[in-house]
N, CA, C and O atoms as a printed pandas DataFrame, in Angstrom:
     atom_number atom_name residue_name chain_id  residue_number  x_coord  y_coord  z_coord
0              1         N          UNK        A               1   -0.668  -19.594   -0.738
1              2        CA          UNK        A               1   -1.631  -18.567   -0.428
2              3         C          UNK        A               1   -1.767  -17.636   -1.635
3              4         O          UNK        A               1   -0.741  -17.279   -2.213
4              5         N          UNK        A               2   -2.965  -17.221   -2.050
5              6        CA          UNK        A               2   -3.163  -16.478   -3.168
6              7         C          UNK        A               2   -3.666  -14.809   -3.081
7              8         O          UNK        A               2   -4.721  -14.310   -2.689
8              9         N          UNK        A               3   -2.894  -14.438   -3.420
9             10        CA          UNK        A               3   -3.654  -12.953   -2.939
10            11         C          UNK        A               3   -4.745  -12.096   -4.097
11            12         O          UNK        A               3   -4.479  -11.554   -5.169
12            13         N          UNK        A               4   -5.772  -12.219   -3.512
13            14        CA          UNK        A               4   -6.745  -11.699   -4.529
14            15         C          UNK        A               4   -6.382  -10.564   -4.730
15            16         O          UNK        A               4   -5.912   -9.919   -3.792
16            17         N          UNK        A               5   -6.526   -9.868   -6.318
17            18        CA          UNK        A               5   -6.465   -8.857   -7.054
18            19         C          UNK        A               5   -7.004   -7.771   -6.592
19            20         O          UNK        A               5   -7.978   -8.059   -5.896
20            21         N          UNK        A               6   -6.801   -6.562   -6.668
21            22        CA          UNK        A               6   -7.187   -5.172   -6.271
22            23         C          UNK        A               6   -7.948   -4.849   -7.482
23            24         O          UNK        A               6   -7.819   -5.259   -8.635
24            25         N          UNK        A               7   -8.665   -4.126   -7.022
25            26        CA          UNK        A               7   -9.908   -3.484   -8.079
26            27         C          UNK        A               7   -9.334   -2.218   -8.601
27            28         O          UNK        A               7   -8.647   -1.347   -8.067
28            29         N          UNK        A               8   -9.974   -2.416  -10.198
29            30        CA          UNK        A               8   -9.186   -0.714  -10.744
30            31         C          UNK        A               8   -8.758    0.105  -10.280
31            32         O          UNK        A               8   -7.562    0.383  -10.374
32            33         N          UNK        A               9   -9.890    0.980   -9.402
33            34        CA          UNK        A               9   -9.787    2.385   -9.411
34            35         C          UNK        A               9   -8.889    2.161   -7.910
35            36         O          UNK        A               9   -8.684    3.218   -7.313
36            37         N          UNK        A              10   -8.428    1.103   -7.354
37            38        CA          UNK        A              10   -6.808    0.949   -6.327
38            39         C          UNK        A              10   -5.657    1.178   -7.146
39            40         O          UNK        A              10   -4.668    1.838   -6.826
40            41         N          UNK        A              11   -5.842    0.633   -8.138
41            42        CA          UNK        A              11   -4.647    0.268   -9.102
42            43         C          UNK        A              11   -4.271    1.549   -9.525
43            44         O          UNK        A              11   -3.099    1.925   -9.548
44            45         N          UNK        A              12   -5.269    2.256   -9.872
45            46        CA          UNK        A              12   -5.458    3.953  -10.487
46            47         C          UNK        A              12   -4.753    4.795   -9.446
47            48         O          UNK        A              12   -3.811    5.583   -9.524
48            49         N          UNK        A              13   -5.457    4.406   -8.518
49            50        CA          UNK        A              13   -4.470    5.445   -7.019
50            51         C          UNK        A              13   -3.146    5.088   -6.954
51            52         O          UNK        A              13   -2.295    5.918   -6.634
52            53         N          UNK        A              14   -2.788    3.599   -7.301
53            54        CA          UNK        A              14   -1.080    3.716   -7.297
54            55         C          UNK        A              14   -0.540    4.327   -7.634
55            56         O          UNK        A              14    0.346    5.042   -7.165
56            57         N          UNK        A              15   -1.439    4.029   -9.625
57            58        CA          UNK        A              15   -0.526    4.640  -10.684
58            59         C          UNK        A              15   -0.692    6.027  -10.278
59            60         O          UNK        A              15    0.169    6.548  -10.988
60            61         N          UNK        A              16   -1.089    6.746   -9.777
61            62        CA          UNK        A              16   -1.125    8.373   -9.614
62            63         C          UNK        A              16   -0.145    8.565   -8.390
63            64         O          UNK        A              16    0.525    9.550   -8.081
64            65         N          UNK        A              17   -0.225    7.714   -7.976
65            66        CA          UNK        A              17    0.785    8.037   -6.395
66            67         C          UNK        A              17    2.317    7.613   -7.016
67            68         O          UNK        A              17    2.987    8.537   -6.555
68            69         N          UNK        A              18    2.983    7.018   -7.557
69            70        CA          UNK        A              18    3.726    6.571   -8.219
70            71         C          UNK        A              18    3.939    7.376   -9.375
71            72         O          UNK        A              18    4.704    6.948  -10.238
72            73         N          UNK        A              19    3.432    8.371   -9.508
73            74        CA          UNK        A              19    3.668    9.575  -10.823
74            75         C          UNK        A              19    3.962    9.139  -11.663
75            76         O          UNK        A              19    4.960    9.638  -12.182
76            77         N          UNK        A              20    3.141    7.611  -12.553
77            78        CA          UNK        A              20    3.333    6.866  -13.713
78            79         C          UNK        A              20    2.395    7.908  -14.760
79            80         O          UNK        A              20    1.369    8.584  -14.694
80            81         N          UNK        A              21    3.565    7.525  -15.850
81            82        CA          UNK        A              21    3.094    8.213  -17.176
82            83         C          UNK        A              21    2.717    7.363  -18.313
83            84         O          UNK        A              21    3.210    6.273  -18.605
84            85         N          UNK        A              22    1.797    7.988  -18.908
85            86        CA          UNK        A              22    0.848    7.081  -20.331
86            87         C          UNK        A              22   -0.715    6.861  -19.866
87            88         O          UNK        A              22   -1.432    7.577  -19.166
88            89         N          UNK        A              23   -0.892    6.014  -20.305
89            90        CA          UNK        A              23   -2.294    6.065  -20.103
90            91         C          UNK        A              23   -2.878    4.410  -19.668
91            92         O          UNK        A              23   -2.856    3.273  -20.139
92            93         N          UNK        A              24   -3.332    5.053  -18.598
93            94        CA          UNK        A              24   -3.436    3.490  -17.333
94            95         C          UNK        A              24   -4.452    2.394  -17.682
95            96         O          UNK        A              24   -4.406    1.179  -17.490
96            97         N          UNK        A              25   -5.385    3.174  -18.253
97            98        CA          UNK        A              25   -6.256    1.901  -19.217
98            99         C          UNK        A              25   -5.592    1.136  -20.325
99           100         O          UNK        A              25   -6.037    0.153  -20.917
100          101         N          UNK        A              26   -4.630    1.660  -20.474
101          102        CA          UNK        A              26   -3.616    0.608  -21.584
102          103         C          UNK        A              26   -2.599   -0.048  -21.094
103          104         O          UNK        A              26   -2.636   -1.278  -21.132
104          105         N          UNK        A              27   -1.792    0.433  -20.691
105          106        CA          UNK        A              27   -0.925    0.010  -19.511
106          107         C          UNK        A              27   -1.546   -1.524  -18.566
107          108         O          UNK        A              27   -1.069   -2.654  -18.681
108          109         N          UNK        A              28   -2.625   -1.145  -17.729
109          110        CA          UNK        A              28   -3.415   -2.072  -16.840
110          111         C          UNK        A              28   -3.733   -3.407  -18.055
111          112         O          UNK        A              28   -3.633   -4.462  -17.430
112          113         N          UNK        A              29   -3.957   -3.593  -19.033
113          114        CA          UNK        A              29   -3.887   -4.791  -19.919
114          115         C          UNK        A              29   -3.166   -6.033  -19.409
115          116         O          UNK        A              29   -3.372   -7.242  -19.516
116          117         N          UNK        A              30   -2.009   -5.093  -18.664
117          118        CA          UNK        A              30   -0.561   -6.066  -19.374
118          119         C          UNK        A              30   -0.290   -6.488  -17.924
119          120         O          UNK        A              30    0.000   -5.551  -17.180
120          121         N          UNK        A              31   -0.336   -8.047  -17.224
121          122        CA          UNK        A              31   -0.361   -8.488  -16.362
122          123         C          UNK        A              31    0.661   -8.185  -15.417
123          124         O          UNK        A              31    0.589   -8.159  -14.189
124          125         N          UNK        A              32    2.012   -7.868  -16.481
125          126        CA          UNK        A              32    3.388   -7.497  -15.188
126          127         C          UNK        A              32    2.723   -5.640  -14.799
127          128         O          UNK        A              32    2.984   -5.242  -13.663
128          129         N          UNK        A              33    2.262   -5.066  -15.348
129          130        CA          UNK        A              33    1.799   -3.834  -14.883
130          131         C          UNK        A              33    1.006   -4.159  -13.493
131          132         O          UNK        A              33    1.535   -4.148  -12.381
132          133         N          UNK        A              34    0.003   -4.373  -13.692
133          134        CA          UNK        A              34   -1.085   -4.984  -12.968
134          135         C          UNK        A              34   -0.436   -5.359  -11.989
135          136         O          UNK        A              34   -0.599   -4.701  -10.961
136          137         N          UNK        A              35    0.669   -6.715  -11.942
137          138        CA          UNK        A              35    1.320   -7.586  -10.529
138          139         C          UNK        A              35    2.023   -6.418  -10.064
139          140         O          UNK        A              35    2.019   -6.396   -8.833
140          141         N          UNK        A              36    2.692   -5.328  -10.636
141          142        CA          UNK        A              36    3.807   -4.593  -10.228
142          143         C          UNK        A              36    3.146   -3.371   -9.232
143          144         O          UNK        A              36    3.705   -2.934   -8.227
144          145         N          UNK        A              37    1.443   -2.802   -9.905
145          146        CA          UNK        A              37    0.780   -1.601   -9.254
146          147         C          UNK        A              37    0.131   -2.858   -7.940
147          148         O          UNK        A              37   -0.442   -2.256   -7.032
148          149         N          UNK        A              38    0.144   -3.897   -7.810
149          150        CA          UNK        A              38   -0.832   -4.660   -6.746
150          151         C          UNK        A              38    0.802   -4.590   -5.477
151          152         O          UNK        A              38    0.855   -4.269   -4.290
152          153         N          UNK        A              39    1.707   -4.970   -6.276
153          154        CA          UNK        A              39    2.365   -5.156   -5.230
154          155         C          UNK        A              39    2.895   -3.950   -4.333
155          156         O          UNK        A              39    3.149   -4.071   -3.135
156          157         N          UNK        A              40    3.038   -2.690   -5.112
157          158        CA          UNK        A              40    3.402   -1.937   -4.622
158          159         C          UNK        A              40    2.403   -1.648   -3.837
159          160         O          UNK        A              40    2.870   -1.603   -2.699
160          161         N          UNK        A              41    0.909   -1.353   -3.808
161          162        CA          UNK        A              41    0.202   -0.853   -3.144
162          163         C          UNK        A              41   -0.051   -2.034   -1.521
163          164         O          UNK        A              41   -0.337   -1.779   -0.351
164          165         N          UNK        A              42    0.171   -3.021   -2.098
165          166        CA          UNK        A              42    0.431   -4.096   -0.633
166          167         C          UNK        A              42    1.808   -2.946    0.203
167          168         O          UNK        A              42    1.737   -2.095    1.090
168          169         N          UNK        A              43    2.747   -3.389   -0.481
169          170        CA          UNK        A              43    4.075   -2.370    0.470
170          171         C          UNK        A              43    3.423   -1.612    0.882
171          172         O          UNK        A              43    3.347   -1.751    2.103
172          173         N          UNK        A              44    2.570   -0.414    0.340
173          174        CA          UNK        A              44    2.549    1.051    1.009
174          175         C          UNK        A              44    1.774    0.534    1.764
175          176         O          UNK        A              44    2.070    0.980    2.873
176          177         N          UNK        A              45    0.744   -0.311    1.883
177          178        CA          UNK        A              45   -0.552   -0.680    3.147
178          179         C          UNK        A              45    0.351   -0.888    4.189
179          180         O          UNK        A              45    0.106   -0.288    5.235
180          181         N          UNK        A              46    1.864   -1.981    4.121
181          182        CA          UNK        A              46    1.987   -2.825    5.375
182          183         C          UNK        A              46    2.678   -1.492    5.842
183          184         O          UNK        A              46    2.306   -1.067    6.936
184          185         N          UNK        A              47    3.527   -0.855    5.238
185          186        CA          UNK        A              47    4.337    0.273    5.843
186          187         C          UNK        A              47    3.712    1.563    6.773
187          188         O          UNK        A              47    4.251    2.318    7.582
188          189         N          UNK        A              48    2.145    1.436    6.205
189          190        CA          UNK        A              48    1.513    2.346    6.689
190          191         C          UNK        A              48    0.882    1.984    8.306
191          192         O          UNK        A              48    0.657    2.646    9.319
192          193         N          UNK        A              49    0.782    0.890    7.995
193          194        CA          UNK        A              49    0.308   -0.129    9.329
194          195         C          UNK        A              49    1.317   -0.565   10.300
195          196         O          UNK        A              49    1.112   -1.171   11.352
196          197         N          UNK        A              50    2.498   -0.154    9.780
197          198        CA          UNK        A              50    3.405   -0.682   10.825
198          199         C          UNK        A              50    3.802    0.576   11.617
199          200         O          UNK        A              50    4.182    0.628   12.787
200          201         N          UNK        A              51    3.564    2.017   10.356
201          202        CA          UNK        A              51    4.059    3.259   10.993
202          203         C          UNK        A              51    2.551    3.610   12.062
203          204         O          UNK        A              51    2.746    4.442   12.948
204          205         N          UNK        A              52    1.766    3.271   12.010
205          206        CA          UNK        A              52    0.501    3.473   12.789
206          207         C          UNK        A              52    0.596    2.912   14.296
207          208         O          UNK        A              52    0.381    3.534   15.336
208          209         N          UNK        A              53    0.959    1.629   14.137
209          210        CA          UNK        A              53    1.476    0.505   15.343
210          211         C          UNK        A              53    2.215    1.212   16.040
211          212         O          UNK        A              53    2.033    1.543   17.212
212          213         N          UNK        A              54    3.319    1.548   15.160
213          214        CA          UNK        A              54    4.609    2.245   16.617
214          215         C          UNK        A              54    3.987    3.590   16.653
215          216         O          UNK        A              54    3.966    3.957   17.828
216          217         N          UNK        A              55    3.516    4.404   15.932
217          218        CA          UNK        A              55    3.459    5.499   16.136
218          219         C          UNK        A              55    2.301    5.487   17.640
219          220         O          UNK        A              55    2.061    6.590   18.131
220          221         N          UNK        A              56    1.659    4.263   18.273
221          222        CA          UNK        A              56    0.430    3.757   19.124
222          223         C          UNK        A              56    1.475    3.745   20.310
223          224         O          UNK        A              56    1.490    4.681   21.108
224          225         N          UNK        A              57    2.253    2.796   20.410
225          226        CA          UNK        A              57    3.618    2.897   20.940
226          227         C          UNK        A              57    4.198    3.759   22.141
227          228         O          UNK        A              57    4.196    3.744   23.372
228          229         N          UNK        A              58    4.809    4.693   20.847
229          230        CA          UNK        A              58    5.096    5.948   21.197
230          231         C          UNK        A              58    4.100    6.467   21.984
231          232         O          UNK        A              58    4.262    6.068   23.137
232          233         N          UNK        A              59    3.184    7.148   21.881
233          234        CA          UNK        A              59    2.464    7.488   22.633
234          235         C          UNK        A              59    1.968    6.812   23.715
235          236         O          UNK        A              59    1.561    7.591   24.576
236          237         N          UNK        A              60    1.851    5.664   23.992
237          238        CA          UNK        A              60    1.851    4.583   25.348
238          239         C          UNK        A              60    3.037    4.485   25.708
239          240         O          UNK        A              60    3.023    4.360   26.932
240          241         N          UNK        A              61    4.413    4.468   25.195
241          242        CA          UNK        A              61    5.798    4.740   26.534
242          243         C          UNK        A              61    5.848    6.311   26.867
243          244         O          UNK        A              61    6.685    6.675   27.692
244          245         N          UNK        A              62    5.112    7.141   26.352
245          246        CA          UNK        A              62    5.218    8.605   26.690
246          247         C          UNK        A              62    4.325    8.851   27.909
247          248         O          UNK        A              62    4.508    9.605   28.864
248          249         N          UNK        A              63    3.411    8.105   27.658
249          250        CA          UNK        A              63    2.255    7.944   28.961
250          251         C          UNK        A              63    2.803    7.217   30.171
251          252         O          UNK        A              63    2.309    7.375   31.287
252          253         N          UNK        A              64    3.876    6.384   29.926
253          254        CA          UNK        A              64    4.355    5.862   30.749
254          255         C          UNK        A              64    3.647    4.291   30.705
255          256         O          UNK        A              64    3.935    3.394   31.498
256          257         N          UNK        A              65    2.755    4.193   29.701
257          258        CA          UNK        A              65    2.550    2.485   30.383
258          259         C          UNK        A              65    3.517    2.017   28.982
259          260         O          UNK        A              65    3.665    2.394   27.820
260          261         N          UNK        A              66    4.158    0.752   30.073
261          262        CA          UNK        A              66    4.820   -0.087   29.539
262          263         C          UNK        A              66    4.847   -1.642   29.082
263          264         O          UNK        A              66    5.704   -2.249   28.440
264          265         N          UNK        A              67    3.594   -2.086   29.641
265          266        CA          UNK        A              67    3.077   -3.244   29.949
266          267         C          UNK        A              67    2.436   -3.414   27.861
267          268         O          UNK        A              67    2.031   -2.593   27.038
268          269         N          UNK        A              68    2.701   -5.012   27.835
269          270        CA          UNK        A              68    2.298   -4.953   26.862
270          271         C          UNK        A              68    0.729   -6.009   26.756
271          272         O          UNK        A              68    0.101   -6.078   25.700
């Protein structure tokens, strides 16, 4: 399975979320940069999606339904 590439200005939001230093148009050249800002930004998606899920959860065993 191949995972298609993220577009710059994703890559840009990593590098800023990730408080990377230098300058990202030079940096982004260099393919292990590139694989390293794609992968991280996959992590933060699934983590964000998983904290969304339970956080859905939570609020449905608080309601009391339990049924899935």
């Amino acid at each position: 399975m191949e995972k298609t590439s993220l577009p710059p200005h994703l890559l840009r939001i990593e590098w800023q979320l990730l408080h990377m230093v230098g300058s990202f148009d030079s940096a982004i050249q260099k393919p292990e940069v590139r694989r390293t800002l794609e992968s991280s930004a996959r992590a933060r998606e699934a983590r964000e999606q998983k904290r969304a899920s339970e956080r859905g959860d939570i609020k449905r065993r608080a309601g009391g339904d339990y049924d899935d």
